[in-house]
C-alpha positions, 0 to 999 in steps of 0.5 A: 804272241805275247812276251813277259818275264816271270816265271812260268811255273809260278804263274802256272800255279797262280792260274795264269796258263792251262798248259804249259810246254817246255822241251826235253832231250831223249834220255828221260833225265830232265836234270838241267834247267826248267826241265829239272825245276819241272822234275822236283815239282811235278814228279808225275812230268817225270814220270810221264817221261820215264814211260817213254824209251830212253835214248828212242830218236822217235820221240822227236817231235812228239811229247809226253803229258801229265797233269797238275793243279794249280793254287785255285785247284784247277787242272793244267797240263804239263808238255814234256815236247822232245824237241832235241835228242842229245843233251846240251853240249854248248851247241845248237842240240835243238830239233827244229823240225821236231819242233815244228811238227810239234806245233803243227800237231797242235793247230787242229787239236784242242791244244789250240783253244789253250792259254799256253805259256812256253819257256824260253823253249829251246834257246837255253841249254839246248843252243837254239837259234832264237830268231828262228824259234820265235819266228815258228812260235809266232806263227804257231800263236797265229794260227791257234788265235783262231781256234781261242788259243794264246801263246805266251813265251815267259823269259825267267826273271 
């Protein structure tokens, strides 16, 4: 797993990653952070989320798609990952089993042969524990190297 500072979206654009991923609370409202930026940008991860039932628990650990262009007009994919129910609150909201059973869905599937760039997912708004997502990041990144995949974690800066 490879760790840069940048911007995500930006590098999104410029061609960089054909997926990225970024979490999002249950209540369809991406209004803070990158989620918010992603709503502004992209309508269509919005609208993505609001096909989905607000407030729904079930969506844990599941994720909505949609797709964007890029400068060069490729397509990439934009993951709208339901990894916390609750919006922040300046506590720990972050769903790691939710998580996890993300990642785990993705090793067999053709998200692993992506170039995926992640936010820092998780231990933002959300309150995540940083060590531990990094340690499920890494192993994730591990097991999709395998199938051609990459991780990229883009800390904003």
């Amino acid at each position: 797993m490879k760790t840069i500072k940048g911007d995500l979206l930006k590098l999104a654009h410029d061609g960089q990653f054909n997926v990225i991923v970024h979490g999002c609370n249950c209540f369809n409202t991406m209004g803070g952070g990158i989620a918010r930026t992603i709503r502004e940008l992209y309508p269509q991860a919005y609208a993505a989320d609001c096909e989905t039932v607000s407030g729904d628990k079930n969506k844990l650990g599941t994720a909505t798609v949609s797709k964007a262009n890029n400068a060069r007009g490729e397509e990439f994919l934009i993951v709208n990952a339901y990894t916390q129910y609750n919006m922040s609150t300046g506590e720990d909201v972050f769903e790691y089993d939710a998580f996890q059973k993300l990642l785990d869905s993705w090793v067999d599937s053709p998200m692993a042969e992506a170039n995926i760039g992640f936010p820092m997912i998780g231990m933002g708004l959300a309150g995540g524990d940083s060590k531990r997502i990094l340690t499920m990041l890494r192993r994730f990144s591990k097991d999709i190297k395998k199938h051609g995949g990459s991780v990229t974690m883009v800390e904003f800066g």
